[in-house]
Structure formats: C-alpha cells, structure tokens
FILODREN-918040 format. One record per residue: x negated, y negated, z of N, C-alpha, C in turn. Coordinates in steps of 0.05 Angstrom, whole numbers, plus 5000, padded with zeros to 4 digits. Example, Ala and Ser with C-alpha at 12.3 -4.5 7.8 and 13.67 -1.06 7.14 Angstrom:
FILODREN-918040
473651145156475450905156473650665156;474350455142472750215143474249995157;
This chain:
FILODREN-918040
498350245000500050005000498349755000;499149514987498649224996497049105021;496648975025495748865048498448825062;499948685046501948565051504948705061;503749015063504949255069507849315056;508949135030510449215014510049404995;511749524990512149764971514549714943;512949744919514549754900516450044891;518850074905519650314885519750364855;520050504838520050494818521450774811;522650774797524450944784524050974760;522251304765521951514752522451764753;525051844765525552134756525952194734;527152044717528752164693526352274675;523652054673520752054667519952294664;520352264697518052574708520052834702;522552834706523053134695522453114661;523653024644521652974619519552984611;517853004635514952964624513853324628;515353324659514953654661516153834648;517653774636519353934606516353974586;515353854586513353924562510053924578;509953794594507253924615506754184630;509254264632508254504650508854824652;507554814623506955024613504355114614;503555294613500655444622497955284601;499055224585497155014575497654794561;496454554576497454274568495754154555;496954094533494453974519495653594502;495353414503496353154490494153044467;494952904453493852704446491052554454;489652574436487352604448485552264433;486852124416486351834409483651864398;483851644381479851654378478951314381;479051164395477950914402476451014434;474050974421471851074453471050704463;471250784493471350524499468450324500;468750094497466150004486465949964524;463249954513461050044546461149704561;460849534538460649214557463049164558;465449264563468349084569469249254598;468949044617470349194638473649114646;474449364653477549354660477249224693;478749054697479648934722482849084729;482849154751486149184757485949034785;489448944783490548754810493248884816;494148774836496248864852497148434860;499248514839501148254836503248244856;502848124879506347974889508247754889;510147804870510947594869512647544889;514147324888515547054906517847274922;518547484909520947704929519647904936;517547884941515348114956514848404936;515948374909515448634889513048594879;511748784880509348904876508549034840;506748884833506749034802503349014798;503049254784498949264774498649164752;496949024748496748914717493548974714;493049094692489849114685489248924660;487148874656486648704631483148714628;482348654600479748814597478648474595;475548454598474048324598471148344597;469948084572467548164574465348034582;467047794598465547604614466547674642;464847674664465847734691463747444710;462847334690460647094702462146804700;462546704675463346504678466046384673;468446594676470646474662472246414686;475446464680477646554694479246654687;479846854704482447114699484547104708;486747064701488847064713491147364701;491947374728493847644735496647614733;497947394735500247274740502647434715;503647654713505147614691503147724663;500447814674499047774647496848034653;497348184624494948464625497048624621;496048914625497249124613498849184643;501749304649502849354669502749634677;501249764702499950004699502550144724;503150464711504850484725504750734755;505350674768505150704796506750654823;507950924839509450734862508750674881;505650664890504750344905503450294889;500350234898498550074879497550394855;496650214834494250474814492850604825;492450824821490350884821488750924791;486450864792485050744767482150904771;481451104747478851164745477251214721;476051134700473951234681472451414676;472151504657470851764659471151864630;468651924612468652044590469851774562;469751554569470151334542473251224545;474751374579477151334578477951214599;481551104612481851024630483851214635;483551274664485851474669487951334697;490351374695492051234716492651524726;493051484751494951834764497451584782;499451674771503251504779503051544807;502151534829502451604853505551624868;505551944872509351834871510952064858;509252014830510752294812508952484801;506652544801504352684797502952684779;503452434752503452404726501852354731;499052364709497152214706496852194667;496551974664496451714643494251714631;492951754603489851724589491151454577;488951264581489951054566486850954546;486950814523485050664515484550394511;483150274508482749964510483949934465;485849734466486049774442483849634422;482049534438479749334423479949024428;482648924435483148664440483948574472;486548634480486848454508489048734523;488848884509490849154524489849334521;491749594527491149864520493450084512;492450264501494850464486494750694513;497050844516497551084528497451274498;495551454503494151664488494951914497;495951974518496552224527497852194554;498852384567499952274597500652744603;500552774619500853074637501952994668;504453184673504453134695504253454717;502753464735502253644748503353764772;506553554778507153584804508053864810;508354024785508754274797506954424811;504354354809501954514818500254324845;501154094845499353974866501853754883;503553774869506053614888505253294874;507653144876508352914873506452644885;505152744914502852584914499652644918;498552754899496852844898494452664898;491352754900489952454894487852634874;486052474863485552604842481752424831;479552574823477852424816476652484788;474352424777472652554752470452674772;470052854761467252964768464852994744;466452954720464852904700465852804672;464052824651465252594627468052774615;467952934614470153194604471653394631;471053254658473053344669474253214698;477353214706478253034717478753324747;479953284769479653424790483153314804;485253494810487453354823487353524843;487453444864488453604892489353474924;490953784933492953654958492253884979;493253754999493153965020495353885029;497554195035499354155043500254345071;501254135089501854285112504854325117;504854645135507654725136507254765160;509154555184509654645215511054925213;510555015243513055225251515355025269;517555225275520455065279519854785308;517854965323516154745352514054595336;513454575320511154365314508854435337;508854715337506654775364504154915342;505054995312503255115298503654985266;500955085251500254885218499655135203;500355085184499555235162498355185144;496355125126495154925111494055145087;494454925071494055145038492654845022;490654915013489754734996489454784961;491454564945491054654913489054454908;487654564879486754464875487454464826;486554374810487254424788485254194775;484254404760482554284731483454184715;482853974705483653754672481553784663;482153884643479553764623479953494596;478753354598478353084586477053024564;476852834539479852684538481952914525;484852804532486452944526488053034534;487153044559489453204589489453434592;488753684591489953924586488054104609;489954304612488654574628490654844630;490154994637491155344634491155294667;494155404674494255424701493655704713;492555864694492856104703489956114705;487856024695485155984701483755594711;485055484709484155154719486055204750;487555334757489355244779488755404802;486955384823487155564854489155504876;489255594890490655604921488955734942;487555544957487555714986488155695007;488855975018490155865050487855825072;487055555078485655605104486355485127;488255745122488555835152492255805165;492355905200494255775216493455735239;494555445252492155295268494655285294;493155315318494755265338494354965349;496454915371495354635394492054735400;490854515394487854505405485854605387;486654625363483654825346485154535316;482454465313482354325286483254445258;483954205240483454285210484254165193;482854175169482853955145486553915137;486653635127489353595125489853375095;486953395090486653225069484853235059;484453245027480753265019480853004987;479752964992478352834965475552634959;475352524942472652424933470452714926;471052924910469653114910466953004887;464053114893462453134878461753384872;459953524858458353794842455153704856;453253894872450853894876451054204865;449254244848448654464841450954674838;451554814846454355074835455855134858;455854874877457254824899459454584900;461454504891464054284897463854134938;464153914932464253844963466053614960;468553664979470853474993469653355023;470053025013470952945036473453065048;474053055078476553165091477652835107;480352905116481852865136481053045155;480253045178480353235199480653145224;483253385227484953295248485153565272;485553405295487553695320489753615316;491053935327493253955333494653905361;495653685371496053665396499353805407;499553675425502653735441503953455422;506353665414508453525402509453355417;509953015399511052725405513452795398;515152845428518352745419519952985402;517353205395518553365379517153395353;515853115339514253075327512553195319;510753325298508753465298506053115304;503653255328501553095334499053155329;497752975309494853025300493052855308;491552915329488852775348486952815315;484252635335481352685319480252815332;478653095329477253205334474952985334;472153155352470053025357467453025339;468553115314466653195286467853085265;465653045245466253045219466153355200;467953235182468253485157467553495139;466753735114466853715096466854085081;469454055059470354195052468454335027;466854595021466154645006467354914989;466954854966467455034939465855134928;465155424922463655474889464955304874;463455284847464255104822462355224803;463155294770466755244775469155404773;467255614798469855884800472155684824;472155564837473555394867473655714878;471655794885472256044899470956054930;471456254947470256214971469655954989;472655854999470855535007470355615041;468655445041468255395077468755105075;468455025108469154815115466554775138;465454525141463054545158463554305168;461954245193462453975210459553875227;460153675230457153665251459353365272;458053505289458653265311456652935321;456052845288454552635293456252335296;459152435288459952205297463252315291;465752115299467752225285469552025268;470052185248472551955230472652095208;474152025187474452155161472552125139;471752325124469652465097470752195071;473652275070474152345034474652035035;473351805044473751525028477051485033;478151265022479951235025482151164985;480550924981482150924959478550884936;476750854953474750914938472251154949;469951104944468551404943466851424973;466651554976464951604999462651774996;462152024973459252084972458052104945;455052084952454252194924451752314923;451252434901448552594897445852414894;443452464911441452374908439252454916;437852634903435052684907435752984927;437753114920438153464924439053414950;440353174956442953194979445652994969;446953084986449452894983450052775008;449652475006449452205021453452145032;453452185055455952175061457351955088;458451765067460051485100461751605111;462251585130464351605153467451435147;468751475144471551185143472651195181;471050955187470651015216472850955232;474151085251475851045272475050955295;476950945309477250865344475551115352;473050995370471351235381468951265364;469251195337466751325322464551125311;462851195314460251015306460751035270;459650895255459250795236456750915219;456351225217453951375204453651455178;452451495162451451675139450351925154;452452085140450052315139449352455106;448652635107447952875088447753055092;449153265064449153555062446853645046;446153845052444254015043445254135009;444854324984445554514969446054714977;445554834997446755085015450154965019;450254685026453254685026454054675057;451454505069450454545103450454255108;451654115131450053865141447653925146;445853705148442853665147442953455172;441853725193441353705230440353395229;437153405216435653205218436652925205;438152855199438452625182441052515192;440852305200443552095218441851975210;443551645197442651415192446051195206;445251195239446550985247446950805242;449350695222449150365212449250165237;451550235253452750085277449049955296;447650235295445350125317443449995302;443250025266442549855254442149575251;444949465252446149285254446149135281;446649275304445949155329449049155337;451149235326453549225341455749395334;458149415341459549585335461149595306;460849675286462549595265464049855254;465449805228466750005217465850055195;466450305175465450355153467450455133;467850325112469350435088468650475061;467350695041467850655020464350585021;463250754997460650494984459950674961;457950464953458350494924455150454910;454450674904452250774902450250634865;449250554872447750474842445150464835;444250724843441950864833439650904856;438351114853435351154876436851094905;438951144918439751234945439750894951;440450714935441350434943444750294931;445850174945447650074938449549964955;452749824962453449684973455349804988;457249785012458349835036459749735041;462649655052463749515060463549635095;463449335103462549325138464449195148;466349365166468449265190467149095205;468348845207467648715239469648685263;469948895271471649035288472548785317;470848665321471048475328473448225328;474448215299475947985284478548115281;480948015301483548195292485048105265;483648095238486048035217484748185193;486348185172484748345147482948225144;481048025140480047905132477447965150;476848195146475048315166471448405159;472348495141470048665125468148405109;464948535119462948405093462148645081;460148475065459748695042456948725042;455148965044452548975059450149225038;447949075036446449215021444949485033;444449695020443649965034442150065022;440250185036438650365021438150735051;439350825027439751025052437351275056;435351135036432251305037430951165070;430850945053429450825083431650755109;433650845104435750785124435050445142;435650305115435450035116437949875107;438649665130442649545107442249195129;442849105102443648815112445848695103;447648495120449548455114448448225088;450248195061450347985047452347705058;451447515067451847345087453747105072;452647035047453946955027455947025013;457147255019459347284997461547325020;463647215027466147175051467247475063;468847465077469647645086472347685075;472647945069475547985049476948295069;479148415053479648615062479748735044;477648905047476349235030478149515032;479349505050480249805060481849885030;482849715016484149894996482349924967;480249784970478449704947478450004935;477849964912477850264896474850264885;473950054868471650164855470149804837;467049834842465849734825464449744801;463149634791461849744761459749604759;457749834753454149754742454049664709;453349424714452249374671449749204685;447849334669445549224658443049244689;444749494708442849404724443249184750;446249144750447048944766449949124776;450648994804453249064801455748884809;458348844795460348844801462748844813;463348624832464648734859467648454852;469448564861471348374862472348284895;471248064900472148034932474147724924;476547954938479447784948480647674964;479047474988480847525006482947435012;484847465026487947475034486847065042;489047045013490346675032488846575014;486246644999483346504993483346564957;481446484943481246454919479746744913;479546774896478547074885477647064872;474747194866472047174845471547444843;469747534818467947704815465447564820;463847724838461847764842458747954836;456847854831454847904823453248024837;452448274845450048354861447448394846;445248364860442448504840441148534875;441048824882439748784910440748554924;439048434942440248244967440948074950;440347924926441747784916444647754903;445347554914448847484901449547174883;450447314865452547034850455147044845;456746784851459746824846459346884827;462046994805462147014786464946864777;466147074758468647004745470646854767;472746674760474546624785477046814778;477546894799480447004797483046884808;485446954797487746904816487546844847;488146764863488246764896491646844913;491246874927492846884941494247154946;496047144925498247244918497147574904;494647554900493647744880492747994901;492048234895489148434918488448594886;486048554881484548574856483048874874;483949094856484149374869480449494858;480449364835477949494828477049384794;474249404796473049364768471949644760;472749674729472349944723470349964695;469150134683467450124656467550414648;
C-alpha cells in the first residue's frame, strides 16, 4: 500500500477468469513481440493520488534522469494492479505481476513515450491470487507463495510452499514440470516457520529465499498469533530441479530475509550478502550464506554498531564488487520520513550515511538502476518535491525533478 495507506480496488474478475480460460493449461505460451528494449531509456513508475484518495501507477520511459522534469499527473502508461505495481526487468522486457489477481503482464517500450502489452499469463491457479514473484535471470521469471492452513483452535499451521517457473520473453511454462509444492511441515504453539519467501537468487545449483519467519504463539481472541522468533531465515532449493529444500537460520540478529517490495540479497564473490528488514528487538546486520546453502558463523557485519546507534534496515541495492546503497531507518524520528540513504561496502564492512540527499520513506521502494557505472535512485519524500538522484560512491547529485507531494515514485527500472 501507499504511504498514505489507501487502497485502490479495481475490478478484475471478469479479466481474470478470461485470462485463466486460456492460461491455464499445462502449457502457456503468448506473444512473444520483437522490440528489445533499448539499454539507455529508463522506465520510472509512481503511485498517483489524486484529490479523492484513488490510487493509480503510471510508468513513463526516459532518457534524461539529470536535467529535466517528469511529471506523473494523469501522464505515462497506466500500469495495472490492486495496490501499487509491482514492476521488474529482465531479459529486454518489462514485466507487471496484477497483485490481487495473479496476472502477470510482458510489456514493451514502444520506442516513444509508452508501452505495448505483448503477452500477459495468469497463474492464480498454481500460486493463488497474491503471489510475489522475481527474475532470476534474462529468460526466466520465478512466482511464489506460501500458504498457511490453521486447525479449527488456531493452536496448529500447516504450511506448503509453491513455487512455478516462467520462462521469458513470452510468458510460458508446463505445470507438470515448471510447477512444485512442498509441505514444510505442521507447526505447533512454540516451534517456528517460514510464512513467506521471496527475493530468491541462484549461487551455484542451489535457489535461496529470503523468509518471513515467524512463531506460533497462544491464540488472540481466537485469532491465529505469529511472534518473531530469535533468528533469521533462509529458505533453500536445488535448482533447477526446486527439489529437497531446507530451511537454515542463525541467531545473529532477528527480522525478516525476503526484502520487502525490493531485494535484499545478492551474489558476490561465492557468497550471498544478506540485510535484515529489521524489527522491534533486532539489530540492523548483513549476513552471508555459504554454496553449501549454510550461514557463514564467521561473518556479521553490524550496521547499527557501525553507525554508532540504533537504526533500521530495508532493502539495498547492490552495484558491483560487494558495494552499493541501503536504505537506513532512523528509528528515532516518529514519521515516514525516516529513512537516509547510505553507502556500503560489505567486503570491508564499511557504510556511511549520504548526508546530502533528505530523508524520504523507502519501506515501499522497489528498485534502482545502474547506467554507465553510476546509480539511480528516486527519493520522494512525503509533503516535499521529488528528484532522481545520482550516486557514483559517496558522491551525490540531484537529478531529474519530479512531481511532489501527491506522487510515491515506486522505482527506476532498465
């Protein structure tokens, strides 16, 4: 959702049974377009509210992010979704997943100021209606859920995790070989377990999910109740059989794996570099997994004692040789307008806050973009004017101006 904690409904059933009339059959295959997207135009998406609190995404391509202005108002391509987009690239394309109805959208840049829908699959038969979904590579996209079933007391969980292959561009997969299920497990009051996974990467012939990881407490009111356990998680897979998963944890700090609306790990130098999305109680760490598919004992990189105080961690965004940028809670400050944005290098387990660029609210940020060696950040904050911004290491320049106010600019994409 918004900052502004409105929700757009949107009405698509008639859509989505239509769409699953011809998607969900054992192999889906669409339209597969031939305009490959040019590498210097990046897509911007926003999250528009207007004057009766309705909520609409508008994307629009650009190939200046330095000196112009962009406006969102009414203007760009209207991307569809029942809260905000979700928006990701991958393979010369743009992909939307409808959050809501399980659809996910290939779209292309048509060369000028929009884009064509090229293909569209919808999956809710195999991963449910809100699924979350990433690329793991140029030709393939990744949708998956974890779904839990109480018993009649909400004293016990059942948890089954899908998962389902796309292959890209084009949309398509065989559910009888792209589609798994596993059950792990049934969980009593007092024994943990994953309740959510995503942001997956590939280290070698191993798949790794961030998790949700939760206890099971004494039922609220009747309620089923999920504490934080005193660990972090992370969900592993063969790939790309998804066969045999474990689940592994280390107790270096606690909060959630899988990022939130952007990424939380990546591959570097034969580990995978992993933030925390930090809670009440939990320090603010990186860690890393091993290729065995193991946390790695030796390696905590405390941002919080870094830093010298207590902060939070959401989301970062990696741009080459184990360096790149962070969004930093200041836990301290009760309003959205909380988070800076902080340079890292997680070899030398070195991070400074960028002091110059304001404080916005990140928690829903989705994604930045590298050209030329620089990177791309859109900071919005609530009430305040909106720019793209310029990173190169500790250095920063405004950039493009954006809409204010009224706008939450979700992500820059390439």
């Amino acid at each position: 959702m918004l900052v502004t904690n409105t929700t757009k409904k949107i009405a698509l059933g008639i859509l989505a049974i239509a769409t699953c009339l011809t998607s969900c059959s054992e192999d889906n295959k669409g339209f597969e377009g031939d305009r490959p997207m040019v590498k210097d135009v990046f897509h911007v998406a926003t999250d528009v509210t207007d004057p009766d609190e309705n909520v609409s995404v508008f994307m629009q391509p650009t190939t200046n992010v330095t000196d112009t202005t962009l406006t969102f108002i009414n203007n760009g391509y209207e991307m569809d979704g029942e809260r905000s987009a979700r928006v990701l690239t991958a393979g010369g394309r743009i992909y939307n997943l409808n959050y809501g109805t399980g659809q996910i959208y290939e779209l292309e840049h048509n060369g000028t100021s929009s884009y064509n829908k090229v293909s569209e699959i919808d999956i809710s038969h195999l991963v449910g209606t809100h699924p979350r979904y990433a690329e793991i590579s140029d030709n393939m996209l990744l949708a998956h859920n974890v779904v839990e079933t109480f018993n009649e007391e909400n004293t016990e969980v059942t948890v089954t995790l899908q998962i389902v292959k796309i292959s890209i561009p084009g949309l398509y997969f065989n559910a009888t070989t792209d589609f798994v299920e596993h059950d792990l497990g049934t969980y009593k009051i007092g024994e943990a377990y994953v309740n959510r996974v995503d942001a997956p990467v590939i280290m070698g012939n191993k798949l790794f999910y961030g998790t949700q990881y939760r206890l099971l407490g004494q039922p609220n009111n009747g309620e089923p109740n999920t504490e934080r356990p005193d660990e972090m998680a992370t969900l592993v897979v063969d790939y790309p059989s998804l066969e045999n998963y474990k689940i592994v944890t280390s107790d270096a700090s606690i909060g959630d794996t899988y990022g939130y609306r952007g990424k939380s790990m990546y591959v570097y130098n034969n580990h995978i570099y992993q933030v925390n999305m930090t809670t009440e109680g939990s320090d603010a760490v990186i860690l890393r997994l091993n290729r065995e598919g193991e946390y790695d004992q030796n390696y905590v990189f405390n941002i919080a004692n870094q830093l010298g105080q207590s902060v939070g961690t959401i989301n970062w965004h990696h741009v080459g040789n184990g360096r790149g940028y962070i969004a930093i809670d200041d836990i301290s400050i009760d309003h959205n307008n909380s988070y800076d944005m902080a340079y890292i290098d997680v070899e030398k387990q070195e991070i400074e806050i960028l002091h110059d660029v304001p404080k916005s609210d990140m928690w829903f940020y989705q994604s930045g973009a590298v050209h030329e060696g620089k990177f791309h950040i859109a900071i919005s904050p609530i009430g305040a004017e909106a720019y793209i911004w310029e990173f190169d290491g500790y250095k920063t320049r405004k950039g493009a101006k954006l809409d204010g106010g009224n706008i939450y600019v979700q992500g820059i994409y390439k």
